[in-house]
N, CA and C atoms as an extended XYZ file, in Angstrom:
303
Properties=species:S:1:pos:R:3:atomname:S:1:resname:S:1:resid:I:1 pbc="F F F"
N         9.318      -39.887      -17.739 N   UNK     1
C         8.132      -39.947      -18.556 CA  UNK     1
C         7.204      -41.061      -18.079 C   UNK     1
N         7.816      -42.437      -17.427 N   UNK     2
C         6.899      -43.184      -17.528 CA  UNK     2
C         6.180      -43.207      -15.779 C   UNK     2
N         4.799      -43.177      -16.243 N   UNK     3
C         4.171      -43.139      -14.874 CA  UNK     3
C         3.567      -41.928      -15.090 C   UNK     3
N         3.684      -40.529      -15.999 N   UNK     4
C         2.888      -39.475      -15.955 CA  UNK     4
C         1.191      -39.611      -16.183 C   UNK     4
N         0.627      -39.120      -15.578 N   UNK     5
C        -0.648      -39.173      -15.797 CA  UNK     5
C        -1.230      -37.727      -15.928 C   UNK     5
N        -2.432      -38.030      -17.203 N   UNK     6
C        -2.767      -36.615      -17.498 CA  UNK     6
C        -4.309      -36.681      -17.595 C   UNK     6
N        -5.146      -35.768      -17.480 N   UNK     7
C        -6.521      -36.133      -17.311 CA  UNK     7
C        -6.798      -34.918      -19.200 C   UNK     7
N        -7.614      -34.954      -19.914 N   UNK     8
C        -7.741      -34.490      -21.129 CA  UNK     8
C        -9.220      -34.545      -21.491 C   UNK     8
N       -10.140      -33.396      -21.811 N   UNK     9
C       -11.433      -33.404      -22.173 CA  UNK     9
C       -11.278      -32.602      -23.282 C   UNK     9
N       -11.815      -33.228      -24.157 N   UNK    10
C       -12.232      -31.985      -24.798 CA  UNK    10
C       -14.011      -31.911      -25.338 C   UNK    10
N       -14.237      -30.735      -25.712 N   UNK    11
C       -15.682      -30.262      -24.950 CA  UNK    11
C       -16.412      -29.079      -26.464 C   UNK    11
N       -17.349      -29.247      -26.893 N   UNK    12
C       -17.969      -28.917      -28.135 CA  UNK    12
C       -19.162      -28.150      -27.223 C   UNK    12
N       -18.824      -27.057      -26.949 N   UNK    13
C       -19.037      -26.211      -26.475 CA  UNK    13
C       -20.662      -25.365      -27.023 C   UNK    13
N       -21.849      -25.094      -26.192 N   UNK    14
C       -22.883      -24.663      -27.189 CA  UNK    14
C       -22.477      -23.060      -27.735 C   UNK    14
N       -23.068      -22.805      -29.025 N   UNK    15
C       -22.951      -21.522      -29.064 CA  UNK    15
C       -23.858      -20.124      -28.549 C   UNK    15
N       -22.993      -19.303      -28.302 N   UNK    16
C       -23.011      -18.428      -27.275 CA  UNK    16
C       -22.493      -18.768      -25.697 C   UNK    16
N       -21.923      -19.705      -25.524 N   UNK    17
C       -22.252      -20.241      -23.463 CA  UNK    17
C       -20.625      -20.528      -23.583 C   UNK    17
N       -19.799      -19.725      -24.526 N   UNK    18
C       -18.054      -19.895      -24.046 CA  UNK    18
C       -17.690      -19.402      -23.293 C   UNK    18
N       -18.194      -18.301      -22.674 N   UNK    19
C       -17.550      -17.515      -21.652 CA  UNK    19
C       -17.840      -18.619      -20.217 C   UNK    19
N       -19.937      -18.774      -20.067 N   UNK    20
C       -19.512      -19.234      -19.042 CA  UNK    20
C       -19.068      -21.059      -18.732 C   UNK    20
N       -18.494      -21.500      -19.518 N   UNK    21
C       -17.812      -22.456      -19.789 CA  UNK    21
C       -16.737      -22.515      -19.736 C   UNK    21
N       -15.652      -20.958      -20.004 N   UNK    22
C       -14.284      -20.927      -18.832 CA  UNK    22
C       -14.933      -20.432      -18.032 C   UNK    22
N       -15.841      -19.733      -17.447 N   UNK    23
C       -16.138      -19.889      -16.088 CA  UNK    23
C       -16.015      -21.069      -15.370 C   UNK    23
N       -16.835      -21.679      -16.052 N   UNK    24
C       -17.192      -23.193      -15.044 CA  UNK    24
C       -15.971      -24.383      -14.863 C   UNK    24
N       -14.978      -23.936      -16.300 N   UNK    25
C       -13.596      -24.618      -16.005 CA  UNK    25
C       -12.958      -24.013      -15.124 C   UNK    25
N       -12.504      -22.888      -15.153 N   UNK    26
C       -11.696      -22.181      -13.856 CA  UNK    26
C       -12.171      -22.415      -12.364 C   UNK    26
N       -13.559      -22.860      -12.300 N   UNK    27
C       -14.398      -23.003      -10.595 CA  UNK    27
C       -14.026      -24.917      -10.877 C   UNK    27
N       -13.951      -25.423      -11.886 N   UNK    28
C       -13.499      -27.337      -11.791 CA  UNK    28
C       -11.946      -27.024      -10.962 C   UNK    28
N       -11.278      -26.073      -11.942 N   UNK    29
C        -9.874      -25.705      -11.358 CA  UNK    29
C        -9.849      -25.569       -9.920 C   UNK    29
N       -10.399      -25.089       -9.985 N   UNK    30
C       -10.468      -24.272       -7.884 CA  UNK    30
C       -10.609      -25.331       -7.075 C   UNK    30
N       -11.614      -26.176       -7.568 N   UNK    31
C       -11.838      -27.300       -6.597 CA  UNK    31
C       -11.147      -28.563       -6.845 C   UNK    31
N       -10.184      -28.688       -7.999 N   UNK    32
C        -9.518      -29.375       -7.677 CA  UNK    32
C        -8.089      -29.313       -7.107 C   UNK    32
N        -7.709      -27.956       -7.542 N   UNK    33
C        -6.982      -27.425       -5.976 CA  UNK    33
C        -7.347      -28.151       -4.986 C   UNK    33
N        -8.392      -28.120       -4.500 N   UNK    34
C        -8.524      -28.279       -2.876 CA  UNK    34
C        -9.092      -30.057       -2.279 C   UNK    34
N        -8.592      -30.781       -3.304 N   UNK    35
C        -8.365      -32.001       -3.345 CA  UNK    35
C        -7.300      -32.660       -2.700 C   UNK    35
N        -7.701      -33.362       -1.615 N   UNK    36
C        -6.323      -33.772       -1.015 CA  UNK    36
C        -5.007      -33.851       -1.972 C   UNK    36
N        -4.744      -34.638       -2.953 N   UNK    37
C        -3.793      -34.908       -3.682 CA  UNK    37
C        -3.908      -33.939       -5.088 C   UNK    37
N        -3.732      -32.307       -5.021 N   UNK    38
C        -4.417      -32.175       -6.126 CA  UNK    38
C        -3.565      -32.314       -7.836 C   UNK    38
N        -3.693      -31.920       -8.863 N   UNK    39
C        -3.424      -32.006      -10.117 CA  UNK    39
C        -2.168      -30.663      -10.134 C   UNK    39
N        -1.241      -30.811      -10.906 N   UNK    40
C         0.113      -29.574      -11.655 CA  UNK    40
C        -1.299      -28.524      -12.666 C   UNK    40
N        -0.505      -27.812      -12.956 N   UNK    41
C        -1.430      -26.711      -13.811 CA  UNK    41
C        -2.031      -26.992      -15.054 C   UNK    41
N        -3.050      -26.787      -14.868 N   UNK    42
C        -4.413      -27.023      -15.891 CA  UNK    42
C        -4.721      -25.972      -17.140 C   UNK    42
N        -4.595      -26.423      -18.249 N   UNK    43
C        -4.751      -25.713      -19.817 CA  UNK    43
C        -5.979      -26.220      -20.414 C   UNK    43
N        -6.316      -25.012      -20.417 N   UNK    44
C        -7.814      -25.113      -21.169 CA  UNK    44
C        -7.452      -23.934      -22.477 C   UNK    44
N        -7.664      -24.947      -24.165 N   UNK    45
C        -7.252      -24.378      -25.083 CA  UNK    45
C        -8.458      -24.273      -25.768 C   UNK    45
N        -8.474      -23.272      -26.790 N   UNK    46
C       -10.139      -22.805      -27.644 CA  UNK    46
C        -8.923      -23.323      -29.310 C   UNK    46
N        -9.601      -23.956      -29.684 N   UNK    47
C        -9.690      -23.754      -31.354 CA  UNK    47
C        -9.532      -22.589      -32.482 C   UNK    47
N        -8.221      -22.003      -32.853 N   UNK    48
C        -8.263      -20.916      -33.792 CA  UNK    48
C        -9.567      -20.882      -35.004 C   UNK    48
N        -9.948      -22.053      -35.050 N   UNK    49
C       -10.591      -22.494      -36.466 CA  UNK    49
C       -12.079      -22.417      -36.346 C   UNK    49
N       -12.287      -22.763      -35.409 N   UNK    50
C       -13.874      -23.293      -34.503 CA  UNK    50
C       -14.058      -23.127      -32.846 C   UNK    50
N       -14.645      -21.618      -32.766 N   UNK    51
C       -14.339      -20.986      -31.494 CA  UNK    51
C       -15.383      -21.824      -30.534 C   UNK    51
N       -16.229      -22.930      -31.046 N   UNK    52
C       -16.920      -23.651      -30.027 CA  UNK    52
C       -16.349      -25.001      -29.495 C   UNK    52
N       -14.355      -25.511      -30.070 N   UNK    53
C       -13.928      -26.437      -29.958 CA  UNK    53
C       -12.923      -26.137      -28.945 C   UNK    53
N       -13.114      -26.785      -27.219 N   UNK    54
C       -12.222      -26.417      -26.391 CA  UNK    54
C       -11.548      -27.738      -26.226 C   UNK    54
N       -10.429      -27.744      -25.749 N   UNK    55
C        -9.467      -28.895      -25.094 CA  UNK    55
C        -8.993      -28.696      -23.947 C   UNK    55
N        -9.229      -29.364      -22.826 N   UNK    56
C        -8.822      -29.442      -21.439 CA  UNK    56
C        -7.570      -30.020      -20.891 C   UNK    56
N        -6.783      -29.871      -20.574 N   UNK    57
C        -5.627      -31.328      -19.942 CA  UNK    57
C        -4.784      -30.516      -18.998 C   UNK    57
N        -4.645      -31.352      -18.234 N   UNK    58
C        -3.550      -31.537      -16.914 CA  UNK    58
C        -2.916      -32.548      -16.333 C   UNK    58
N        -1.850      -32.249      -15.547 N   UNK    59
C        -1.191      -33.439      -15.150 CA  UNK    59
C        -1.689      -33.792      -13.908 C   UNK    59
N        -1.501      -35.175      -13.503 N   UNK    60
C        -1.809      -35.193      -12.390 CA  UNK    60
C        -0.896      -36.382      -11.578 C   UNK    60
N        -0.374      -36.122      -10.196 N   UNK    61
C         0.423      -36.465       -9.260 CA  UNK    61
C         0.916      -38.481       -9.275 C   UNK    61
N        -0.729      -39.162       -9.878 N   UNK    62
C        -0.243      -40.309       -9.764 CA  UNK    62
C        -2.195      -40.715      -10.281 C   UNK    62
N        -2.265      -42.187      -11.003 N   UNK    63
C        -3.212      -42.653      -11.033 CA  UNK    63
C        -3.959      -42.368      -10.317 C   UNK    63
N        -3.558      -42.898       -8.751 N   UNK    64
C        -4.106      -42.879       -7.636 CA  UNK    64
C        -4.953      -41.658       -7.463 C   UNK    64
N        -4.463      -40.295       -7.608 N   UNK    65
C        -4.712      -39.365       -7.509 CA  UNK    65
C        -6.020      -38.643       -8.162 C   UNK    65
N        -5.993      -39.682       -9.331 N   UNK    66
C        -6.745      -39.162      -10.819 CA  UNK    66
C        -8.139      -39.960       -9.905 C   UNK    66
N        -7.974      -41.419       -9.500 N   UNK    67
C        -8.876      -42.467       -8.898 CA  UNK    67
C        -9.962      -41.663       -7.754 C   UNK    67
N        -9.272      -41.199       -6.875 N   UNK    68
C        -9.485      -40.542       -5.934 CA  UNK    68
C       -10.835      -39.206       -6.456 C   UNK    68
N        -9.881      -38.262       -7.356 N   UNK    69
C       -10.659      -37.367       -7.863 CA  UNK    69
C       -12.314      -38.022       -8.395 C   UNK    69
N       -12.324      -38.874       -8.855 N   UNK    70
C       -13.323      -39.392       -9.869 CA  UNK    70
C       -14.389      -39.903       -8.770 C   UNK    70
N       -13.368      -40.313       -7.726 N   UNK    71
C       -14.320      -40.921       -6.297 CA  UNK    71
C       -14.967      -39.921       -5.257 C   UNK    71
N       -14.290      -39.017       -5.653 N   UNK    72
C       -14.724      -37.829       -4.963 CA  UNK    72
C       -16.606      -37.608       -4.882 C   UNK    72
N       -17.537      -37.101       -4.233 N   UNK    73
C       -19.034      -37.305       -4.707 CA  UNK    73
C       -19.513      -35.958       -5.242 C   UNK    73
N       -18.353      -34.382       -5.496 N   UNK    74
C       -18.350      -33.424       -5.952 CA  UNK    74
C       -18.145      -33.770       -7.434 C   UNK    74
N       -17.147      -34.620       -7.696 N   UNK    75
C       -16.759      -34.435       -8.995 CA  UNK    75
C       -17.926      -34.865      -10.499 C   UNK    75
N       -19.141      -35.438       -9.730 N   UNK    76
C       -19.465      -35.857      -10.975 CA  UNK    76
C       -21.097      -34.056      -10.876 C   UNK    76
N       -20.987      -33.650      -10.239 N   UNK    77
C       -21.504      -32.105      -10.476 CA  UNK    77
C       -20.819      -31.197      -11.258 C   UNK    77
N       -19.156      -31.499      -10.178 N   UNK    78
C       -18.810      -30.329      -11.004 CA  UNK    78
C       -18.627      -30.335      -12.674 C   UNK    78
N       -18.371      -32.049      -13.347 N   UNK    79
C       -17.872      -31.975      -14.306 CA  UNK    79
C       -19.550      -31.739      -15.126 C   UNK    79
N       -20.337      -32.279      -14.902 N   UNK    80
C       -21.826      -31.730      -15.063 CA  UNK    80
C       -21.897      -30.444      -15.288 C   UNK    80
N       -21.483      -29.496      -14.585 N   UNK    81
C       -21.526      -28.176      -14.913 CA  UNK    81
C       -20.796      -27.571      -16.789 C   UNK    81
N       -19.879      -28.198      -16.514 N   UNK    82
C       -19.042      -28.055      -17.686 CA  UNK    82
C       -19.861      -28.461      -18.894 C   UNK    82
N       -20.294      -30.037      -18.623 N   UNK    83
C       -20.829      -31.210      -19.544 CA  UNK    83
C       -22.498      -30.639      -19.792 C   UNK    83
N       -22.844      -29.451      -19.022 N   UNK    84
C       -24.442      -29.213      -19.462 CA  UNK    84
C       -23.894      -27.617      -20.318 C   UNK    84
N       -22.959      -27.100      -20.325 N   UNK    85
C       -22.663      -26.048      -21.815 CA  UNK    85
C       -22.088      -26.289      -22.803 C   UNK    85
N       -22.486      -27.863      -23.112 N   UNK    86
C       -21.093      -28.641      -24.063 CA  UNK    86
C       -23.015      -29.394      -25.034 C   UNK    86
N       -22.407      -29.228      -26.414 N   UNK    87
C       -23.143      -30.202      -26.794 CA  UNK    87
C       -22.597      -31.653      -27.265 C   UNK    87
N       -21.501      -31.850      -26.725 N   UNK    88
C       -20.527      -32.907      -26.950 CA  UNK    88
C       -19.570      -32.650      -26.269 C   UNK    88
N       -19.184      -33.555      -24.837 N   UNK    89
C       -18.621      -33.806      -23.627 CA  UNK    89
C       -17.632      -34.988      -23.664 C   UNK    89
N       -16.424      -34.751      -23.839 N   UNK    90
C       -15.143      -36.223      -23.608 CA  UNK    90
C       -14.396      -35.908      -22.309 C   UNK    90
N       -14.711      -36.020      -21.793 N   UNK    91
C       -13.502      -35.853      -20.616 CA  UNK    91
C       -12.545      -37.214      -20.508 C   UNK    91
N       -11.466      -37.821      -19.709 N   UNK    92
C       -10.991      -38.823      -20.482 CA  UNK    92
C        -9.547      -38.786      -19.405 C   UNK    92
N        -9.133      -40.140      -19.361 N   UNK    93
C        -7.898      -40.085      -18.337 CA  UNK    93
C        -6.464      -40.522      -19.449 C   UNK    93
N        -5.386      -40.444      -19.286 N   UNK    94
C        -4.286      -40.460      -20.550 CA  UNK    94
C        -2.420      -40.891      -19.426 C   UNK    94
N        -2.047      -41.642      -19.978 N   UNK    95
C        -0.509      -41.966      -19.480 CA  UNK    95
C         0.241      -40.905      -20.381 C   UNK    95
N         1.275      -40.329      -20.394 N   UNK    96
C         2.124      -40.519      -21.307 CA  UNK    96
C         3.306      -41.487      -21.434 C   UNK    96
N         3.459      -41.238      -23.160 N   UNK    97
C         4.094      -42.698      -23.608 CA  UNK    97
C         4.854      -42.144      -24.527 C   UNK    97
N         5.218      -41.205      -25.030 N   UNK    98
C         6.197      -40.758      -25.507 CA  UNK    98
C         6.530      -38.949      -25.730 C   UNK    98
N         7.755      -38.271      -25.855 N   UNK    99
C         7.759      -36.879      -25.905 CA  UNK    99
C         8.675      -36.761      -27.041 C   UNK    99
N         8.616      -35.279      -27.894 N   UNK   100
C         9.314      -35.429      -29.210 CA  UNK   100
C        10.311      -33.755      -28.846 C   UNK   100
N        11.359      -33.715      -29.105 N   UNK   101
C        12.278      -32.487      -28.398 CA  UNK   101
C        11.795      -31.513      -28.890 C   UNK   101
């Protein structure tokens, strides 16, 4: 557990623009595939309650890794893409620190 790193947005999505907003998460996905060091598999969850409330998170390989991404000079477009169909944008970096069975 200790040392996991997880990257976590969550994203208030405008109404009508959900579709292409998993669009634009699934094309963040793609390219961070192709990141030297890239991220374990990425969950992007919608809100039963409030279909404009999404949550993002994945794991990722090491700080370093997360550092790298952020340094990248793609990443602050691509997350732009996401962050211009959002009327409220958190994206956000996370350790974990504890798990419950």
């Amino acid at each position: 557990m200790a040392g996991e790193i997880y990257t976590l947005g969550a994203w208030r999505v405008k109404p009508g623009q959900e579709e292409a907003f998993i669009s634009a998460w699934k094309e963040l996905g793609d390219y961070f595939l192709s990141l030297p060091t890239p991220p374990g598999p990425g969950q992007l969850i919608q809100s039963l309650d409030d279909p404009h409330q999404f949550y993002s998170f994945g794991p990722w390989p090491s700080l370093e890794a997360v550092q790298a991404m952020r340094g990248d000079p793609r990443t602050p477009r691509m997350i732009g893409n996401l962050s211009a169909l959002c009327d409220e944008a958190k994206p956000g970096g996370y350790r974990l620190v504890a798990t419950a069975p």
